[in-house]
N, CA, C and O of each residue as an XYZ file, in Angstrom:
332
protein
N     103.685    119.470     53.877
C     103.173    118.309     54.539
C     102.937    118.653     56.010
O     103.802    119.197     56.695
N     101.380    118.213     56.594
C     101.415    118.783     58.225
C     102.250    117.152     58.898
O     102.680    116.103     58.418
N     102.103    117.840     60.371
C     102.626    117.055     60.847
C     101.870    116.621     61.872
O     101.690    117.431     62.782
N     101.315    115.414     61.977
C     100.649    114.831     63.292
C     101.056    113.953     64.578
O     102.225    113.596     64.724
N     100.297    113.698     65.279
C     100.988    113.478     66.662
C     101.566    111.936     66.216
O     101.251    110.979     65.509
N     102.506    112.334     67.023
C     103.473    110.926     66.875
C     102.819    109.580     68.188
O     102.323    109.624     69.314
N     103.086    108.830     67.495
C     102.280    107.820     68.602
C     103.161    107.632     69.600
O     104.382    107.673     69.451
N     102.482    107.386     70.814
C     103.289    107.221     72.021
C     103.772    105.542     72.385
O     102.924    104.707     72.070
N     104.431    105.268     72.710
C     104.956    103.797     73.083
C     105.530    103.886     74.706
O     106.579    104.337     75.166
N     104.239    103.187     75.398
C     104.678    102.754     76.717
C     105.446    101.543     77.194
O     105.610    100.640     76.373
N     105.883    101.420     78.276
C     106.568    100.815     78.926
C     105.912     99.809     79.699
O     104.828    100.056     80.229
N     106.487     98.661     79.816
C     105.770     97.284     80.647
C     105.568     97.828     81.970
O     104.669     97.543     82.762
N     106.456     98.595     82.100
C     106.463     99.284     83.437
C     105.346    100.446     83.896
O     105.106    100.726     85.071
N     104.799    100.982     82.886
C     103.907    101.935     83.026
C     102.859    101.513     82.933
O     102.124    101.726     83.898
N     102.310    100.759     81.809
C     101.679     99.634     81.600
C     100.776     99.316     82.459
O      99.562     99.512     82.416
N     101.553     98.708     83.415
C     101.667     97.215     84.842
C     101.038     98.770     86.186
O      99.919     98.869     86.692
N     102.059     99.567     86.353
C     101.318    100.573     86.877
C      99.744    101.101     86.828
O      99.130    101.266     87.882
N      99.189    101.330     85.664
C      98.342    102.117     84.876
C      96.890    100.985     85.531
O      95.966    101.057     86.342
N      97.461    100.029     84.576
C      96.539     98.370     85.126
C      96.605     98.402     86.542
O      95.496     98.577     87.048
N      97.539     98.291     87.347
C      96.964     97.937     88.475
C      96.170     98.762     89.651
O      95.649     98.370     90.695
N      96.325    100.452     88.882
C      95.906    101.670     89.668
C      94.165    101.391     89.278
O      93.265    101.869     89.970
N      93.889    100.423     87.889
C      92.652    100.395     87.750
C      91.810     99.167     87.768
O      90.673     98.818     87.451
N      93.293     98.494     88.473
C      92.444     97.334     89.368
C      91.865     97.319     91.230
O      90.961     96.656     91.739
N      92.610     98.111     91.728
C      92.419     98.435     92.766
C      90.812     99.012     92.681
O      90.110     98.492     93.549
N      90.064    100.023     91.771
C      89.252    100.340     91.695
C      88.667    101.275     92.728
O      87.507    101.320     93.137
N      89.487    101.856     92.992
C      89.474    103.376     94.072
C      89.136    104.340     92.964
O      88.701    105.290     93.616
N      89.076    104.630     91.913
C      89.431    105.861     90.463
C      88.724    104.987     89.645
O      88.786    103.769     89.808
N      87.999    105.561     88.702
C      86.991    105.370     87.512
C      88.422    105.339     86.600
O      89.540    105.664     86.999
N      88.052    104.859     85.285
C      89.190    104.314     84.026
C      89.003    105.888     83.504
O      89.740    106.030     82.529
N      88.249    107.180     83.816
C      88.330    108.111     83.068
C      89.502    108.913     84.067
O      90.471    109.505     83.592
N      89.261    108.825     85.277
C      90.086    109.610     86.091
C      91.800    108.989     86.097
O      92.793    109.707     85.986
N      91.802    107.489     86.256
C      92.983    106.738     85.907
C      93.849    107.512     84.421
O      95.070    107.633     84.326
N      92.915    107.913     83.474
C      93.276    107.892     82.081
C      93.682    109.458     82.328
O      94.829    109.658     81.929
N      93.226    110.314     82.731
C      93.408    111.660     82.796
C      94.556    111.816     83.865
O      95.434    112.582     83.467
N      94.763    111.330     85.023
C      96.299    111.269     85.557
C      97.218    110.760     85.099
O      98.291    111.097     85.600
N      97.260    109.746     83.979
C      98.336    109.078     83.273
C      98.493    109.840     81.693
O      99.252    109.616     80.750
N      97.974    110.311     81.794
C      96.999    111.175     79.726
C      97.277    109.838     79.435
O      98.488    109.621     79.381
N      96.365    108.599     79.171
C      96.337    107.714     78.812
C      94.562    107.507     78.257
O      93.616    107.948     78.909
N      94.441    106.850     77.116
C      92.836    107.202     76.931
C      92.328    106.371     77.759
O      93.040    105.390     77.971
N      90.825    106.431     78.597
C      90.749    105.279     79.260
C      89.784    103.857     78.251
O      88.985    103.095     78.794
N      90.024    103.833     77.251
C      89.679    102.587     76.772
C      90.937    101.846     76.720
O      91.028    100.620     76.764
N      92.045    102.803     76.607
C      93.576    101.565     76.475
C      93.794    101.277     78.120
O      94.663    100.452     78.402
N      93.274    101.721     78.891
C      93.249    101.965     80.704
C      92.606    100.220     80.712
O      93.286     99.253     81.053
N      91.458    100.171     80.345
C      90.509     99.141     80.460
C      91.080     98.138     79.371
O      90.827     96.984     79.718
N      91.649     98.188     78.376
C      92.483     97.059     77.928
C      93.466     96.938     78.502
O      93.586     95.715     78.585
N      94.491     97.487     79.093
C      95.593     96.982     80.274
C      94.974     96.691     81.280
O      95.814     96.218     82.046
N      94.146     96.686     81.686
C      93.214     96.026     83.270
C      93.123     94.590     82.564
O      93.904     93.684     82.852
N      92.121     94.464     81.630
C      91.799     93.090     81.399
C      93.211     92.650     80.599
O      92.756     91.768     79.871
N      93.999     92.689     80.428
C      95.209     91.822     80.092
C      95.651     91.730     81.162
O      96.023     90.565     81.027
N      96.085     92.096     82.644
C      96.630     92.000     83.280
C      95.822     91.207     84.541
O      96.338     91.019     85.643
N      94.548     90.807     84.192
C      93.536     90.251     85.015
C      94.007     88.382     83.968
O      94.398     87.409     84.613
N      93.888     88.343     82.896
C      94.045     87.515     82.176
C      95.370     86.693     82.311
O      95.486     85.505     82.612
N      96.571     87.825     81.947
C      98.368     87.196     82.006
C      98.232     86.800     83.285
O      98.728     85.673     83.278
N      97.745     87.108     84.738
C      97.909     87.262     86.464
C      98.255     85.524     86.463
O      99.224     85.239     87.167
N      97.869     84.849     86.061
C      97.667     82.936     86.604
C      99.205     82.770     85.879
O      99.767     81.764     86.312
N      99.891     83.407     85.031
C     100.926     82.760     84.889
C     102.090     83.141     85.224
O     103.142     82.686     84.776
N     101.933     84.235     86.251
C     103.177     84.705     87.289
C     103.578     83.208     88.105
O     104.702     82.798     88.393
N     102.109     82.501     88.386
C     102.824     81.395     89.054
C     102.722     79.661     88.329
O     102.695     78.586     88.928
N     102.694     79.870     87.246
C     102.983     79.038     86.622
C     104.473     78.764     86.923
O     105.305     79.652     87.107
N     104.806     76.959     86.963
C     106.107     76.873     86.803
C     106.925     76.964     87.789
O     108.117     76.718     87.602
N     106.450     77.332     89.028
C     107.432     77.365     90.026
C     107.967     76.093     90.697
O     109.021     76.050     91.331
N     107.176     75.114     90.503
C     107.676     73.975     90.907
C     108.972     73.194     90.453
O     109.251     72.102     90.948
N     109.652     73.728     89.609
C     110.571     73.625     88.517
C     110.341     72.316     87.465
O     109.378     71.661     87.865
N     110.734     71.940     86.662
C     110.183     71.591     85.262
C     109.440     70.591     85.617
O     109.269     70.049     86.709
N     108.887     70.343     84.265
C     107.932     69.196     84.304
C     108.303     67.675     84.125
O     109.246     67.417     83.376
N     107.853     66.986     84.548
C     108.230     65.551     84.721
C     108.062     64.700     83.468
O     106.982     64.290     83.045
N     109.103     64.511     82.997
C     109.071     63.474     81.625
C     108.756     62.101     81.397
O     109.398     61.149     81.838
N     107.454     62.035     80.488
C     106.396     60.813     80.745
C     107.848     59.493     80.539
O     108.884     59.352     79.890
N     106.948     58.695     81.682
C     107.963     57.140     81.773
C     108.387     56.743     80.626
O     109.539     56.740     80.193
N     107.201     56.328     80.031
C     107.004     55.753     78.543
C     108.023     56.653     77.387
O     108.435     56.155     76.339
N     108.213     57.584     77.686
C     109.103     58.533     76.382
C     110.835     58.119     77.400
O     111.793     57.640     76.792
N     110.876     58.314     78.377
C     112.226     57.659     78.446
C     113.555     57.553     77.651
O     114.557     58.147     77.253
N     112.604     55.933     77.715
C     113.541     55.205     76.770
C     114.070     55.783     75.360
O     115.151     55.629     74.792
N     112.991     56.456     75.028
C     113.179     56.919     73.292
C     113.982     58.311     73.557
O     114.558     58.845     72.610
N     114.008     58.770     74.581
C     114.715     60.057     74.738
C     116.428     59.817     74.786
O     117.280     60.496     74.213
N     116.667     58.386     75.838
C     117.918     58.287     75.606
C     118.289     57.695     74.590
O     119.427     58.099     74.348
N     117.931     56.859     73.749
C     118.056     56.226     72.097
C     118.447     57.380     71.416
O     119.430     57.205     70.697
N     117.968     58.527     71.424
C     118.023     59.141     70.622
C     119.181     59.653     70.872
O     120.024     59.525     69.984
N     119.592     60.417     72.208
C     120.690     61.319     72.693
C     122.095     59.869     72.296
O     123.205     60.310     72.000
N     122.004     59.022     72.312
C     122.711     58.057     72.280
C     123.032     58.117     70.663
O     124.149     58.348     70.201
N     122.122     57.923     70.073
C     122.719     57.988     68.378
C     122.761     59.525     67.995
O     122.791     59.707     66.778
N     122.765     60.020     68.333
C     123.524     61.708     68.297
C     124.936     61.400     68.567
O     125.754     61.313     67.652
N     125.235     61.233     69.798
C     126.510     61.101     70.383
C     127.479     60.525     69.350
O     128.656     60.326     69.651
């Protein structure tokens, strides 16, 4: 039986690197891909995921969301017949 290349599994961390060396856009996705040995079509799919996930770093910082008036009442009814 031969033996072929074992697939590689990166890191969020390398990842997040890789993407953002080819968001800056100083280096073409072939030159990015050849300093990382990364192919550059997976170069250009970590760019656009990381252009995409970017809006929800700041999601949420305001801390939680405000629970409609109207549900209230039915929220403590409920915690009440639990109890």
């Amino acid at each position: 039986m031969s033996e072929g290349k074992k697939r590689k599994f990166h890191t969020p961390e390398f990842k997040a690197k890789v993407a953002l060396e080819a968001l800056r856009g100083i280096k073409t996705l072939n030159e990015i891909g050849q300093e990382f040995g990364v192919h550059p079509i997976t170069v250009g799919h970590w760019k656009k995921e990381l252009q995409e996930q970017a809006k929800t770093l700041f999601e949420g910082k305001r801390g939680p969301t405000p629970i409609a008036a109207h549900r209230e009442p039915e929220l403590l009814y409920s915690e009440i017949g639990k109890l």
